[in-house]
VEXDREN-2710 file (C-alpha; in Angstrom, 1 decimal):
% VEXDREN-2710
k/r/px/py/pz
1/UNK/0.0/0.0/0.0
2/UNK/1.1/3.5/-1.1
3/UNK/1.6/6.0/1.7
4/UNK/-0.2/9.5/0.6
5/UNK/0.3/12.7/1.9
6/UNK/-2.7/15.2/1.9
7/UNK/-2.8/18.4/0.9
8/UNK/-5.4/21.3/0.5
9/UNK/-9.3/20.6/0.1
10/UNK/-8.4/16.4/0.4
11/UNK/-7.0/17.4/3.9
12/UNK/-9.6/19.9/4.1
13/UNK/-12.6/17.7/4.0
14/UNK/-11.4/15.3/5.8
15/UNK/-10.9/16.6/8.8
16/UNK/-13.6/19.1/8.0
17/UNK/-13.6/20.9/11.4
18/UNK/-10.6/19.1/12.8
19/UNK/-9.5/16.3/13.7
20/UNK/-7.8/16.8/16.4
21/UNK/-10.8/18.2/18.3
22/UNK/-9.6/16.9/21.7
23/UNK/-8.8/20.4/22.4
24/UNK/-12.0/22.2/21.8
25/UNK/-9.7/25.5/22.2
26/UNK/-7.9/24.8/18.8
27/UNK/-9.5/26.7/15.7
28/UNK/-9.1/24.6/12.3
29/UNK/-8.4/27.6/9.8
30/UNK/-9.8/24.8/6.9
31/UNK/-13.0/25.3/8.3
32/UNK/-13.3/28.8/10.0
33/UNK/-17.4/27.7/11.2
34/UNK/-15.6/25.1/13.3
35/UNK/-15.9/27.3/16.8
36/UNK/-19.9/27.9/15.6
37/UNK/-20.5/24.0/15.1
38/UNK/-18.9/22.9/18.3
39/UNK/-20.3/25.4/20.3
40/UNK/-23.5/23.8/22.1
41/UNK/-25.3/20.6/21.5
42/UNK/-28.0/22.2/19.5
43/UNK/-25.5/23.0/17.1
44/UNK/-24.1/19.9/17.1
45/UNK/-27.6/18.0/16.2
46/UNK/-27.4/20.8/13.7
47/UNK/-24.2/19.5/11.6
48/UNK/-25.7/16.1/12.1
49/UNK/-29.1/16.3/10.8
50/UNK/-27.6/17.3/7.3
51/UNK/-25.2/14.1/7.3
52/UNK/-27.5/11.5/5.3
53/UNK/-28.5/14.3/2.7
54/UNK/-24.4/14.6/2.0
55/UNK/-24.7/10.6/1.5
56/UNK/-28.0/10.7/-0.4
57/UNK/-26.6/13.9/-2.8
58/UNK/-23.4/11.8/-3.2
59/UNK/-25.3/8.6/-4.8
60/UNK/-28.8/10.0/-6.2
61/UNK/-27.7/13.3/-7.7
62/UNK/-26.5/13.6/-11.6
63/UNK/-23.3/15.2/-10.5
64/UNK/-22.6/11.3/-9.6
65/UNK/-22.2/8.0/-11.4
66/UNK/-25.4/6.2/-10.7
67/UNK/-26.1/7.0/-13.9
68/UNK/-23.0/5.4/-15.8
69/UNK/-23.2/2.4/-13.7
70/UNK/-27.0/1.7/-14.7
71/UNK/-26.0/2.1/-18.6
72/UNK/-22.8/-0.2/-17.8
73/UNK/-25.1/-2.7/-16.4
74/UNK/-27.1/-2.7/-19.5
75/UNK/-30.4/-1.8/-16.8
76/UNK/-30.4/1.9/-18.4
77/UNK/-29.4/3.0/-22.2
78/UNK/-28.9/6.3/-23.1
79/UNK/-27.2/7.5/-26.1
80/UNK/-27.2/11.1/-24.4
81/UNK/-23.7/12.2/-23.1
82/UNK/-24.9/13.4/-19.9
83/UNK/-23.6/12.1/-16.4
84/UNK/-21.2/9.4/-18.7
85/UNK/-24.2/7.3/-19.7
86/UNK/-23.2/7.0/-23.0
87/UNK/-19.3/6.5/-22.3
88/UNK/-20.1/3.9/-20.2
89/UNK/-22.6/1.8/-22.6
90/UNK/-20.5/2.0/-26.2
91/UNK/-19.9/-1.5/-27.6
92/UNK/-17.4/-2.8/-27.0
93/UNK/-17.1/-1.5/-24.3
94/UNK/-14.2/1.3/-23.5
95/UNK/-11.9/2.0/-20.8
96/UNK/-13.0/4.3/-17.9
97/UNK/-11.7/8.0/-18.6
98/UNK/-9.6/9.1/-15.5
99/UNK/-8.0/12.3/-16.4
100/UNK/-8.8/15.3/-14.8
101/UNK/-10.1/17.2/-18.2
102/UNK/-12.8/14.6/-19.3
103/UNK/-15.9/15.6/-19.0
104/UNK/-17.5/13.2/-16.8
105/UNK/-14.2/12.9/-14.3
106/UNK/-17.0/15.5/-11.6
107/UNK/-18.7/12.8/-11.4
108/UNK/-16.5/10.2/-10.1
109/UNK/-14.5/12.8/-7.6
110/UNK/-18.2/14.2/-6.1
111/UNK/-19.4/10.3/-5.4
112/UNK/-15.9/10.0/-3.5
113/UNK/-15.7/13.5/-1.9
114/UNK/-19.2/13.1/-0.7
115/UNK/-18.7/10.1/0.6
116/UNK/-15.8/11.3/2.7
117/UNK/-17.5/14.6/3.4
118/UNK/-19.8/12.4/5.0
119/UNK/-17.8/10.6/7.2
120/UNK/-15.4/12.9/8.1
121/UNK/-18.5/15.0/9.4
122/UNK/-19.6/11.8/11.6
123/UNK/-15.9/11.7/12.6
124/UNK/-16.3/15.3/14.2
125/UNK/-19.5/14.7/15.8
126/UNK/-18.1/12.1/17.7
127/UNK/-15.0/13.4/18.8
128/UNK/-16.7/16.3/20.3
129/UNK/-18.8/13.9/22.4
130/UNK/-15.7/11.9/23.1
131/UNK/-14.4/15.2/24.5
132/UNK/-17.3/16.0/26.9
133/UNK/-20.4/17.0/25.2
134/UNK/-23.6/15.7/26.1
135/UNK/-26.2/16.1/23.1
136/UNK/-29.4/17.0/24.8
137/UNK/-30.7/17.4/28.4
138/UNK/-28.4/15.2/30.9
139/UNK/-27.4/13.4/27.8
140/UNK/-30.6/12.0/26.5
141/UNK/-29.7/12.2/22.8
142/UNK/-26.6/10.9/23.1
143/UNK/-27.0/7.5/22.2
144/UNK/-29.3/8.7/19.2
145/UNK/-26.8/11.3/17.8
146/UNK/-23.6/8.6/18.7
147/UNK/-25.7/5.7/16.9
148/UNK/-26.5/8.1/14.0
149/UNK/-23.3/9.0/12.9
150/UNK/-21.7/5.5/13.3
151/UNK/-24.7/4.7/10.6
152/UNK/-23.6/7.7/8.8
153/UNK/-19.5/6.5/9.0
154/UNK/-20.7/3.0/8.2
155/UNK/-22.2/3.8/4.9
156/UNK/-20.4/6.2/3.9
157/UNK/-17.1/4.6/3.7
158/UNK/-19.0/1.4/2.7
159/UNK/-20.0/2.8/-1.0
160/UNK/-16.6/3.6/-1.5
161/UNK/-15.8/0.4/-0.8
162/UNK/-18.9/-0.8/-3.1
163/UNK/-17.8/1.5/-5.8
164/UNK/-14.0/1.8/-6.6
165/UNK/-10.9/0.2/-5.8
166/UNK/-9.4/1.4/-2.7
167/UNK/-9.8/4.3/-0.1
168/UNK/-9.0/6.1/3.2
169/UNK/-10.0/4.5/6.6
170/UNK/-11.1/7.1/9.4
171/UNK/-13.0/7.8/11.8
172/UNK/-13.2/9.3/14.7
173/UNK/-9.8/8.2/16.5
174/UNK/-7.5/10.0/13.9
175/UNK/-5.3/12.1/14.6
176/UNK/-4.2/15.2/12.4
177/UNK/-0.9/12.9/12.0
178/UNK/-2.6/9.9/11.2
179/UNK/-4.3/11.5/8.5
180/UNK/-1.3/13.3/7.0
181/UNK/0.5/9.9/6.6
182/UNK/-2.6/8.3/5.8
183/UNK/-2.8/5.5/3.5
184/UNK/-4.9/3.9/0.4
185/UNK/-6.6/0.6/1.5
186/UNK/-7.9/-2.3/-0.7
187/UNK/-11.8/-1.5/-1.2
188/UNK/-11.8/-5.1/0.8
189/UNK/-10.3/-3.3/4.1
190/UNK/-12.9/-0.4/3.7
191/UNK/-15.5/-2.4/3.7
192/UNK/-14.7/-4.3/6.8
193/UNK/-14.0/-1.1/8.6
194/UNK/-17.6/0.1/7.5
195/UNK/-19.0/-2.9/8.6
196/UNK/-17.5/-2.2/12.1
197/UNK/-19.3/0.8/12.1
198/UNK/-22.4/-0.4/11.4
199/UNK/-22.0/-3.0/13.8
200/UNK/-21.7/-0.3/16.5
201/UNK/-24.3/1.7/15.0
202/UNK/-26.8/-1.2/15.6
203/UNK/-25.5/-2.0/19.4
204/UNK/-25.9/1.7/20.4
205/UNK/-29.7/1.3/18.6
206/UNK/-30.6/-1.3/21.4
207/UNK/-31.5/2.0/23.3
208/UNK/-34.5/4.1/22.8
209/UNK/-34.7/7.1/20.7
210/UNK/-36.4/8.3/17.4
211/UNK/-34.4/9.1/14.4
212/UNK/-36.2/12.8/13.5
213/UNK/-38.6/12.9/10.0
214/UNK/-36.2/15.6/8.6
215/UNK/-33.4/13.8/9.2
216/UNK/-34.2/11.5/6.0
217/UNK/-37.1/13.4/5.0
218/UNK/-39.1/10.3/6.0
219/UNK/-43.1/10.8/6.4
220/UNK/-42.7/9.6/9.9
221/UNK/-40.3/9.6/12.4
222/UNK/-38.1/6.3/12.8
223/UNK/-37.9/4.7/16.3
224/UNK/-34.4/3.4/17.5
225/UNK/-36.0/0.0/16.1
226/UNK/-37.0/0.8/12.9
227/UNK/-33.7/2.3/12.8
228/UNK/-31.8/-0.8/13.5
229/UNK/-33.4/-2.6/10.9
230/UNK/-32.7/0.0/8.3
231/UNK/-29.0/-0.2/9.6
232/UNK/-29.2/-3.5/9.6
233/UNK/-30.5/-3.8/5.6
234/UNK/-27.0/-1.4/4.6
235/UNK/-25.2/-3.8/6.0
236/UNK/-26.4/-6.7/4.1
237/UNK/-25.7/-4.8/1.1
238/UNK/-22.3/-4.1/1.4
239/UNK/-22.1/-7.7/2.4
240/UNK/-23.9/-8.9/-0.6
241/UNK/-22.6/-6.2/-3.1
242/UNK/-19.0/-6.4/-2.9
243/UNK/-18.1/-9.7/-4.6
244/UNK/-16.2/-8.0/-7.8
245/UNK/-16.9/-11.4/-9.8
246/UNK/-18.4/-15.0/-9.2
247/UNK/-15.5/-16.5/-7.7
248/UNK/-16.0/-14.0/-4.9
249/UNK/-19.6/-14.3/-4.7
250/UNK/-19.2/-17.8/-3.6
251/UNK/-17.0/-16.8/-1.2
252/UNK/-19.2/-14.0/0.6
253/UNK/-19.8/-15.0/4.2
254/UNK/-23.3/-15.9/3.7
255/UNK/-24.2/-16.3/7.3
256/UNK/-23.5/-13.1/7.9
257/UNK/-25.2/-11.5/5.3
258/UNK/-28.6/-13.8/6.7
259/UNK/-27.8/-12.3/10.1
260/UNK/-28.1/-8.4/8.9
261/UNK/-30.7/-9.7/6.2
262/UNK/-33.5/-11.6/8.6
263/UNK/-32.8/-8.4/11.1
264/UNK/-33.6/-5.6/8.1
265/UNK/-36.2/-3.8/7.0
266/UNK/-39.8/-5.3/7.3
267/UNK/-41.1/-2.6/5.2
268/UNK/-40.6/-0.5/2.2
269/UNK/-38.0/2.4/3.6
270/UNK/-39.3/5.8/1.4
271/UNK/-37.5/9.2/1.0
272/UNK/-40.3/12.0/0.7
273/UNK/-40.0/14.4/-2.5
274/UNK/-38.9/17.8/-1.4
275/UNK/-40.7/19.6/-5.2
276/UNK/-37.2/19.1/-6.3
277/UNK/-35.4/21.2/-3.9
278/UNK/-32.9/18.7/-1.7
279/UNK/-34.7/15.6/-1.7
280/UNK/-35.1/14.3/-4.8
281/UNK/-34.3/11.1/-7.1
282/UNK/-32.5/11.9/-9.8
283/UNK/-31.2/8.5/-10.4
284/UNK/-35.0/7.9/-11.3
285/UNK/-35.6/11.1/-13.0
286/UNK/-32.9/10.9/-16.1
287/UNK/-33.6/7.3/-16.3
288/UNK/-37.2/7.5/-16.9
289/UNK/-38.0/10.8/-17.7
290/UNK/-39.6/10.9/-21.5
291/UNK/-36.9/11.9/-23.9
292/UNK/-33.7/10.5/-21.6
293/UNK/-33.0/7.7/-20.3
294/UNK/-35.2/4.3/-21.8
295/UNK/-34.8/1.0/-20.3
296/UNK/-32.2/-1.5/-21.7
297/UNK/-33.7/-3.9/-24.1
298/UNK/-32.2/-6.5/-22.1
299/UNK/-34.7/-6.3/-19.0
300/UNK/-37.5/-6.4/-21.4
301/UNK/-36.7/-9.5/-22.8
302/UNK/-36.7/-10.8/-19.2
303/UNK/-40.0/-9.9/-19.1
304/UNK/-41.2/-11.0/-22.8
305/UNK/-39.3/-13.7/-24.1
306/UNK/-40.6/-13.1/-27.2
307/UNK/-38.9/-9.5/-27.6
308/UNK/-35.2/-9.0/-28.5
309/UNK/-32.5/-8.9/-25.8
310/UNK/-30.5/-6.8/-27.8
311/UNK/-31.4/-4.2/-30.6
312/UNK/-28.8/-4.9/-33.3
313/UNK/-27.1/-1.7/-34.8
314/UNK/-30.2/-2.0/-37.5
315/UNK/-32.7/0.8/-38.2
316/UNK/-35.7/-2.3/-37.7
317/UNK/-37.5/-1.4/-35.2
318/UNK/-38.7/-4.4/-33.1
319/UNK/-42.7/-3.7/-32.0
320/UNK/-43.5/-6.0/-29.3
321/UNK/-45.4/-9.1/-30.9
322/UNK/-49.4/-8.6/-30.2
323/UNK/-50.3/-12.0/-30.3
324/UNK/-48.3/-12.9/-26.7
325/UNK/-48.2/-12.1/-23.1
326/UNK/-45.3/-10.7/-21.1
327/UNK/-44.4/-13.3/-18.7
328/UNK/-43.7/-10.9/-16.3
329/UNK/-47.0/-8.9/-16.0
330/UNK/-45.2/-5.4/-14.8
331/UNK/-44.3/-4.8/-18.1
332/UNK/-47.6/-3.6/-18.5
333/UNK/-47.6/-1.7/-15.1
334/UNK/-44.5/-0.3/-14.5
335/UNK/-43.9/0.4/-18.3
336/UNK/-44.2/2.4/-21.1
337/UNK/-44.6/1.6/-24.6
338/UNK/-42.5/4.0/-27.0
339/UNK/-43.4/3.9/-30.8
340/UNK/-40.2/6.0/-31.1
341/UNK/-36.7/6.4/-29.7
342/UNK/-35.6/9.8/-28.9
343/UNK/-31.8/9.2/-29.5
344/UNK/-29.3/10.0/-32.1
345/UNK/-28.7/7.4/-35.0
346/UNK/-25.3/7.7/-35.5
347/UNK/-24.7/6.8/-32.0
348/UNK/-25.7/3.1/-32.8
349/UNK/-28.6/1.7/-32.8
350/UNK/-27.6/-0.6/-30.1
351/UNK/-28.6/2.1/-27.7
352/UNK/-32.3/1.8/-28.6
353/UNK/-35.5/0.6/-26.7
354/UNK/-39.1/1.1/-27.1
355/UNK/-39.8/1.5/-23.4
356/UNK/-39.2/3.4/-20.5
357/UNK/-39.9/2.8/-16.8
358/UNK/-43.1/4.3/-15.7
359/UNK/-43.8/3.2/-12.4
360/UNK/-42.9/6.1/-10.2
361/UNK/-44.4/8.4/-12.8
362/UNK/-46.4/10.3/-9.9
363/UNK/-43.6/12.6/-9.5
364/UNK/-43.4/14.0/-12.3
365/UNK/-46.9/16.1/-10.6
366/UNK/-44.6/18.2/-8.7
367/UNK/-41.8/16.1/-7.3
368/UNK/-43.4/15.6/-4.2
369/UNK/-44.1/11.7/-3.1
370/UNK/-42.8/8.5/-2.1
371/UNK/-38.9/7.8/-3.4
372/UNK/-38.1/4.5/-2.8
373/UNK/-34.9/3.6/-1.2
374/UNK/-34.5/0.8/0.4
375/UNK/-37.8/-1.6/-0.7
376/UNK/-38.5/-4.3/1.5
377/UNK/-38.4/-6.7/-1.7
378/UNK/-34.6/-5.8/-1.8
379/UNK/-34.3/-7.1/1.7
380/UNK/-36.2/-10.0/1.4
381/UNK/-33.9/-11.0/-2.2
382/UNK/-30.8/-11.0/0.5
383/UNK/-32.5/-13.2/2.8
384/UNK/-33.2/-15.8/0.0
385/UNK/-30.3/-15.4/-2.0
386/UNK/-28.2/-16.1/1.6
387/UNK/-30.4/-19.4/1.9
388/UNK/-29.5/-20.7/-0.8
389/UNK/-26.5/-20.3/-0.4
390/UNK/-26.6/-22.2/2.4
391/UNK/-28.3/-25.0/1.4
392/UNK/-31.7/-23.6/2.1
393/UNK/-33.4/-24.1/-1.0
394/UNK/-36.9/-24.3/0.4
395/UNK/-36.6/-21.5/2.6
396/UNK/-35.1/-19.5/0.0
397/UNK/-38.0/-20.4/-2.9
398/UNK/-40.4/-19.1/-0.4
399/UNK/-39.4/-16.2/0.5
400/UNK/-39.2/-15.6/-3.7
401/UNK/-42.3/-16.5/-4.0
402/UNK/-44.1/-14.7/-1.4
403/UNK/-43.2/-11.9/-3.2
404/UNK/-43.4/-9.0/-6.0
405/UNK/-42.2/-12.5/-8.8
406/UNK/-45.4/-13.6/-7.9
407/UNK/-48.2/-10.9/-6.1
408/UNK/-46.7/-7.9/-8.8
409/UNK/-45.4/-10.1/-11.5
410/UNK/-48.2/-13.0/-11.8
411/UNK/-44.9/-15.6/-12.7
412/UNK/-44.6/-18.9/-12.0
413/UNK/-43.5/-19.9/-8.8
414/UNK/-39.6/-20.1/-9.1
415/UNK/-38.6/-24.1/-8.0
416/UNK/-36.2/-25.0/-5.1
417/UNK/-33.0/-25.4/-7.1
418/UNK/-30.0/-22.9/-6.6
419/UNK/-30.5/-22.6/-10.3
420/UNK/-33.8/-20.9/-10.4
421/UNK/-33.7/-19.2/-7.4
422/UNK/-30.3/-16.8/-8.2
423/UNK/-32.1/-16.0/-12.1
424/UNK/-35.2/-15.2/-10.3
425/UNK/-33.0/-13.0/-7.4
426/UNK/-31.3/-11.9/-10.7
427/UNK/-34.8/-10.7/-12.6
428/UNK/-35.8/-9.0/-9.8
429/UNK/-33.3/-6.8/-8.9
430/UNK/-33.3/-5.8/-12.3
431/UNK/-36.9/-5.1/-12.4
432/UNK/-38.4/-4.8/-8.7
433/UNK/-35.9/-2.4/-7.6
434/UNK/-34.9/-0.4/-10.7
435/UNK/-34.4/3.3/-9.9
436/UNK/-34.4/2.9/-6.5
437/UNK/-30.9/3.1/-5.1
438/UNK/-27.4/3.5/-6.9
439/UNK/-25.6/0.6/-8.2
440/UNK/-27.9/-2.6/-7.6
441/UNK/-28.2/-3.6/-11.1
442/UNK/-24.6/-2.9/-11.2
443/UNK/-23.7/-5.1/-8.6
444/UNK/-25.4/-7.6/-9.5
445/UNK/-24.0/-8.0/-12.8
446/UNK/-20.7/-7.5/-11.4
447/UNK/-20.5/-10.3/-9.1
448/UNK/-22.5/-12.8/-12.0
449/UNK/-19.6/-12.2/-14.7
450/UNK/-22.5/-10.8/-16.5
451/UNK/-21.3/-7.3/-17.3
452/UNK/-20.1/-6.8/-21.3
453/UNK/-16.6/-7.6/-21.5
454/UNK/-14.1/-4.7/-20.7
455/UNK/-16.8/-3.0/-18.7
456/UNK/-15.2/-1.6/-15.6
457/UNK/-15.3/-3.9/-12.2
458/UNK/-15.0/-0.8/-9.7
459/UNK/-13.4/2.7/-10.8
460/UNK/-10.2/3.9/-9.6
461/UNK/-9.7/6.9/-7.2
462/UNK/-11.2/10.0/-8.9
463/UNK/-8.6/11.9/-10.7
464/UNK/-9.0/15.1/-9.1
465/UNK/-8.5/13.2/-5.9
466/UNK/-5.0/11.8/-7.7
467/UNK/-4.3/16.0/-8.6
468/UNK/-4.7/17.1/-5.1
469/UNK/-2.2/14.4/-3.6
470/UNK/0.5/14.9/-6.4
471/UNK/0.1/11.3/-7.8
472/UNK/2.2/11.0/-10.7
473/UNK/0.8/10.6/-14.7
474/UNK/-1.3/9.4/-16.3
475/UNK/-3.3/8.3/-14.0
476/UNK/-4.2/4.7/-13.2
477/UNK/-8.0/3.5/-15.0
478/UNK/-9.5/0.5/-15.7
479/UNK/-11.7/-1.1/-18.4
480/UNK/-11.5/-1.7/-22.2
481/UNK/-11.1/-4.9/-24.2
482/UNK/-7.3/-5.0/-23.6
483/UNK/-7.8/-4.8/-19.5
484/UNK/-10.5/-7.4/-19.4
485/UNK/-8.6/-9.5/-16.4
486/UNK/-11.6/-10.4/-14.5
487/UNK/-10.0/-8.6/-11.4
488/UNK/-10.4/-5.0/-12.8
489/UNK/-12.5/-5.0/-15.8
490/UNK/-15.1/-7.7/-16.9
491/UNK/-13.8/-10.9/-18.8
492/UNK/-17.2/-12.6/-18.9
493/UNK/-20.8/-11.0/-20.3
494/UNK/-23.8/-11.7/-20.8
495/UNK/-24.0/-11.8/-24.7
END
């Protein structure tokens, strides 16, 4: 591992008001508000109520990549430039772009920055309160405030480790030398450190206190064990996420990810529409709104058999046959029939679909409304796709079958072989839980050697990241048909 020293905004926004806040005396000149912020317990609730919009900005905003990673995963196709979608879908498939002047690199750094901005925010929460500072009357939010921003550390630093290569590892015992001499880690590494967090996020949940409305911009407040669960539910996912190709997969420790699974969410976890100020999907809105995004002809042959899986650089244009049934009734729910593509020719034809994804169309009223997160048929696809893995096969086709497959879907019930049961986890990631969170579909593919050949495995640090801390060029990418190692870049695909 390559030791790194900071400089400027890196150091900046990682210690974002110090981290060396043993002595609340000291004044960070990075961040002159520091004095403001630590100056009462209201204030510090304050900093901390912002925390998972930083997160939720960082991953649902189209100044990040959950855009590029849905056209990578052919789940999304869009021959539009915007956000790297069409970079990121050509065929066959090119390298990732890591220099500082292409166009997309913003989007790369502002996922990573935020992520850290994040975290390093948690961090200073926590060594205030390490440092004396009881949040709330005689303490009583402490445990809420403390469990809060272990959940914020723990996901933070967890969807970098989802997402590219390596990272940094704080928290809250760093030291201002620490993280001048601080170090990249395998993306392996910052996911177990995540985890940790997590883990200590759910212990300090065993006490009671309610997670505020605004803090999530939930409809309701969440109780300490609502909040568990939802804690609970991120940790399966980085468990469950992380395998960068099959080999690893198999190797995920299933029992845990059962553990965090059968203790998550019992129902659908939904982020309220702000009218498009903050709060607001746009993950979901460029990949369904009429004229951008379209989804990728692949998921609709999953669907309808009898529709292509691929639309062949040819001007036909493949009308659904009239004659058959989807098997997969949502097509005719959560779908809507194009009789036209809205994208450039030239681009390739390969990019072209004759639907788009309808079913949260209710926002386009205003932007207010229920935005999916975390649905509870996510939660339940880790519970049975940990079963079978270990040798549940029952338990894990009933769980399948108990849900959206069957009572949204109208399939067949999916038999108890490990067979059936991971194409039928694989179908309905792709099309229960499109648009709701960044990188499922991507994951998925990832870890099922299903993504085109030369498509990307994770993404190297972003470059302006690399700038700041005087990394020598060119920078380090990945991807292309020349990198396809299986380790780095896809060697395997789906057609």
């Amino acid at each position: 591992m390559k030791k790194i020293i900071y400089k400027g905004f890196l150091l900046a926004f990682l210690l974002v008001s110090g981290v060396a806040c043993h002595d609340l005396e000291v004044e960070n000149l990075n961040n002159p508000d520091t004095a403001k912020v630590l100056a009462s317990d209201s204030d510090v609730k304050t900093l901390a109520s912002g925390m998972f919009l930083t997160w939720y900005g960082g991953t649902h905003y189209t100044n990040s990549i959950s855009h590029l990673l849905a056209t990578a995963a052919d789940n999304l196709t869009c021959s539009w430039g915007n956000f790297g979608m069409r970079d990121q879908s050509w065929e066959p498939r090119k390298a990732w772009d890591n220099q500082p002047a292409y166009s997309y690199a913003g989007n790369s750094n502002y996922m990573y920055r935020n992520m850290y901005e994040g975290a390093s925010t948690a961090n200073t929460i926590l060594q205030v309160m390490d440092g004396g500072l009881d949040i709330g009357n005689n303490g009583e939010d402490n445990n809420l405030v403390r469990a809060w921003s272990k959940f914020i550390q723990g996901i933070s630093l967890g969807y970098v480790g989802l997402t590219y290569d390596k990272g940094f590892i704080v928290d809250e015992n760093s030291t201002a030398e620490d993280i001048a001499a601080a170090e990249f880690f395998p993306y392996t590494d910052v996911l177990d450190f995540a985890l940790t967090k997590l883990d200590e996020a759910i212990a300090l949940s065993g006490n009671s206190f309610v997670i505020p409305a605004e803090w999530m911009n939930t409809a309701e407040p969440l109780s300490n064990d609502d909040f568990k669960k939802l804690i609970n539910s991120f940790a399966a996912r980085l468990v469950v996420y992380a395998p960068r190709n099959a080999a690893q997969d198999a190797a995920v420790d299933w029992a845990k990810a059962k553990t965090y699974a059968d203790n998550g969410v019992t129902e659908d976890f939904i982020i309220q529409g702000d009218g498009y100020t903050n709060w607001i999907n746009e993950f979901w809105v460029y990949s369904s709104y009429p004229g951008w995004g379209q989804t990728d002809m692949r998921v609709i042959n999953m669907m309808d058999n009898d529709q292509p899986a691929h639309w062949d650089d040819d001007p036909s244009f493949p009308f659904p046959p009239e004659s058959t049934t989807p098997e997969d009734k949502r097509l005719t729910t959560d779908f809507e029939y194009k009789s036209s593509v809205p994208f450039r020719v030239e681009r390739g034809y390969y990019h072209f679909s004759n639907y788009r994804f309808s079913r949260y169309d209710y926002l386009l009223a205003g932007w207010f409304g229920d935005m999916p997160e975390l649905l509870k048929a996510e939660n339940d696809l880790i519970r049975a796709e940990a079963r079978a893995h270990l040798a549940d096969l029952p338990g894990a086709a009933l769980i399948i079958n108990s849900g959206s497959r069957v009572t949204r879907g109208e399939m067949t019930p999916v038999a108890p072989t490990m067979t059936a049961i991971v194409d039928a986890i694989h179908h309905e990631r792709h099309v229960e839980l499109m648009s709701t969170s960044i990188g499922i579909q991507f994951y998925e593919m990832r870890k099922r050697d299903l993504l085109q050949s030369g498509t990307f495995l994770h993404l190297p640090v972003a470059p302006q990241i690399l700038e700041t801390l005087g990394v020598a060029r060119p920078f380090y990418t990945y991807g292309g048909p020349d990198a396809a190692d299986g380790v780095n870049a896809s060697n395997g695909g789906w057609r």
